[in-house]
N, C-alpha and C positions, 0 to 999 in steps of 0.2 A: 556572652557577658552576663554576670548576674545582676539581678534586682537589689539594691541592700534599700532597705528601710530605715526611715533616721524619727528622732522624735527630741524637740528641744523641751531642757529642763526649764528653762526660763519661763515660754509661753504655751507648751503642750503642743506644739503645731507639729505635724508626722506629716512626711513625705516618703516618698521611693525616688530612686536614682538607680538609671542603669552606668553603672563600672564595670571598670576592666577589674580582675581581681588583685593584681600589683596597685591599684590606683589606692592615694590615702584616703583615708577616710572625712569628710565634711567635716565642718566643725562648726561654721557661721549660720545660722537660721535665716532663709531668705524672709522670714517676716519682720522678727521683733532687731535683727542684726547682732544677737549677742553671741557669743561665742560657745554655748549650752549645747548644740547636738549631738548627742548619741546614739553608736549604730545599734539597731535592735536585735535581736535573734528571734528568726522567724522560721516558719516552714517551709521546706521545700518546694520549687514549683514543679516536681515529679516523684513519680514512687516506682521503687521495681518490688515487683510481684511477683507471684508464680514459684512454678517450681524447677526453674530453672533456667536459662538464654535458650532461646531460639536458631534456628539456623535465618530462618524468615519467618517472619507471621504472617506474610503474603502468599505460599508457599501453595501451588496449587494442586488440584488429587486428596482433596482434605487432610493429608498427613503434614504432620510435624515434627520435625527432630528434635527430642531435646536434650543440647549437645549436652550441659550438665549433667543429665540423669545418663547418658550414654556414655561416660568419662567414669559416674560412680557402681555404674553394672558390667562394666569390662575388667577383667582381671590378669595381672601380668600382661598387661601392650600387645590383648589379643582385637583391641578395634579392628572394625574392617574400614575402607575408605567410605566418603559420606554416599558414590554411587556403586553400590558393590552391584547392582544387577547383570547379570551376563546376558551378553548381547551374543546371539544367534545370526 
């Protein structure tokens, strides 16, 4: 569920409230009781980064797949499966 942040015009009082994201929006200021709050637009509480998804980032043998750069270096659905090693 996310965070929304609210802030009334009336008194300036700012809160957070965790919702469902179907849930309506506040409108009553638990402080001053008028009808004045507004949701605010705020930053996300996460970032994706990198250069591409992971298979894991827990992944152990120091390697890492990364399955976006591995989708944009295979040409014509010549992928191999993720464990192509032959077993002996």
């Amino acid at each position: 569920m996310p965070i929304y942040e609210y802030e009334c015009k009336a008194c300036g009082h700012r809160l957070e409230k965790l919702q469902k994201v179907g849930a309506p929006a506040l409108t009553d200021c638990p402080v001053c009781q008028a009808s004045e709050l507004s949701r605010l637009i705020s930053a996300a509480g996460f970032r994706l980064a990198g250069g591409g998804w992971y298979e894991t980032d827990f992944k152990s043998g120091g390697t890492k797949r990364n399955l976006a750069g591995d989708a944009s270096k295979s040409s014509g659905g010549d992928a191999k499966p993720a464990d192509s090693k032959a077993t002996a």
